[in-house]
matplotlib code that plots the C-alpha trace (Angstrom):
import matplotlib.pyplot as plt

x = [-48.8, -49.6, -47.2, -48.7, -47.1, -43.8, -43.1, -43.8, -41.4, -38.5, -39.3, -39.2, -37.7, -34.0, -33.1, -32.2, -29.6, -27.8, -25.0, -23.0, -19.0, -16.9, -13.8, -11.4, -13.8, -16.5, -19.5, -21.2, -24.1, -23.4, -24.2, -21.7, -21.0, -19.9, -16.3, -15.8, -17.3, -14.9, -11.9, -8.4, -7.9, -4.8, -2.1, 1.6, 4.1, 7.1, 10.2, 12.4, 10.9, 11.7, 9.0, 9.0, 6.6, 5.8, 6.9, 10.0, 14.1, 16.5, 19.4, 22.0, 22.1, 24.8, 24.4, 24.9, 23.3, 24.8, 26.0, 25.4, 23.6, 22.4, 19.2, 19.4, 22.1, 21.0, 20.2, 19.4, 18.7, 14.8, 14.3, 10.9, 9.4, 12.7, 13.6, 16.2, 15.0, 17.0, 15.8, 17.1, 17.3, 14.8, 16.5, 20.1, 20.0, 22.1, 20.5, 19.0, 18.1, 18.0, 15.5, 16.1, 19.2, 20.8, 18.4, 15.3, 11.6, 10.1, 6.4, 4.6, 4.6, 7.4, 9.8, 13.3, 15.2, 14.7, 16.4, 16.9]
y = [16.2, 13.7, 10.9, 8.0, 10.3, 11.2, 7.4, 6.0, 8.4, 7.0, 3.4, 4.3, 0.7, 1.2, 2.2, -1.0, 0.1, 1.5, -0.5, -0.7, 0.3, 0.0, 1.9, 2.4, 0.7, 3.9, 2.7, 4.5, 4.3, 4.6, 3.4, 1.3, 1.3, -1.4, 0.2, -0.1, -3.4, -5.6, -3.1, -5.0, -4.8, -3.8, -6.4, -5.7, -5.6, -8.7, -6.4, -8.8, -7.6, -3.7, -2.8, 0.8, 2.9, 5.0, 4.1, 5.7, 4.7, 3.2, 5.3, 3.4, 0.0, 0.4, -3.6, -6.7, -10.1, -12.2, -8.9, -9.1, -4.9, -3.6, -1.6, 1.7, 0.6, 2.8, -0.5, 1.9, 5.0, 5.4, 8.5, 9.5, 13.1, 14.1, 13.7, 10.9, 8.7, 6.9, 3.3, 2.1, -0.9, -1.8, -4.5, -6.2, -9.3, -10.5, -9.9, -12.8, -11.6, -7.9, -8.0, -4.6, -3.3, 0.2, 2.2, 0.1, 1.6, 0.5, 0.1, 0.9, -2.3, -3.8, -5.9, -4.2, -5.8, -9.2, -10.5, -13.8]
z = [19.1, 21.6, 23.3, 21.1, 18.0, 19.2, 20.1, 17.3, 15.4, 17.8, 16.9, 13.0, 11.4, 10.3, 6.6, 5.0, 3.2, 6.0, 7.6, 10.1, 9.6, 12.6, 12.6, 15.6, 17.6, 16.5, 15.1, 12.0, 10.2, 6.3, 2.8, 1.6, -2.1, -4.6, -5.1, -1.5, -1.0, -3.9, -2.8, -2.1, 1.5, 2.7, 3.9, 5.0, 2.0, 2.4, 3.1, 1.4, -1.9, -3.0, -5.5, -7.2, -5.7, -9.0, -12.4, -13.7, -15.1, -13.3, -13.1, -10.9, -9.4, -6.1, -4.8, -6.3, -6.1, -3.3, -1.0, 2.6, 2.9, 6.2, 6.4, 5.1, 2.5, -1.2, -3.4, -6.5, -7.9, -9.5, -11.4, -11.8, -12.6, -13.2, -9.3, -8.4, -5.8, -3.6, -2.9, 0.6, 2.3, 4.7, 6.1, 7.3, 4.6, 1.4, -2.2, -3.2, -7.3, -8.6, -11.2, -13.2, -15.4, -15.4, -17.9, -17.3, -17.8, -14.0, -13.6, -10.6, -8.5, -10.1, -8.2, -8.2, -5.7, -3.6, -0.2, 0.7]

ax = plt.figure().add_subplot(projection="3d")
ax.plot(x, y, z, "-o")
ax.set_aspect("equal")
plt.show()
């Protein structure tokens, strides 16, 4: 093979449907699909609004509206999978609205509990 061959080899045109994905500042070369492409990026949840995390029954509701909690208060007992969860607060606030009764069905993503 002589030197004319092996250089054009190394200049081969880039595969168009490569991109580029940066990630932690590495670069990678990758095909990216349409699943990834229309995906809802991420953003940071508002921690005055306590959504379930999995769907399930509310078992026990240990606030009320209008009470001043600090972070790490229980708000409410979710059971889900036959586990009780305890749902925490994750802030120092007052409770602005709790939107779910004692023996509610919960959806994933549903709001539970709201601060002011």
């Amino acid at each position: 093979m002589s030197n004319k061959d092996n250089s054009s080899k190394s200049k081969s045109k880039p595969d168009p449907s490569m991109e580029e994905l940066v990630i932690g500042g590495a670069t990678y070369q990758t095909r990216l699909n349409s699943k990834f492409r229309n995906r809802k990026t991420w953003s940071r949840p508002d921690e005055r609004k306590v959504e379930a995390v999995i769907p399930g029954a509310i078992r026990k509701i240990m606030v009320r509206e209008g009470e001043e909690v600090t972070q790490g208060t229980p708000l409410l007992i979710l059971e889900a999978m036959k586990m009780e969860n305890k749902l925490l607060s994750p802030m120092d606030g007052m409770i602005k609205k709790i939107h779910v009764s004692k023996g509610d069905q919960v959806a994933k993503f549903q709001l539970l509990v709201e601060f002011t």
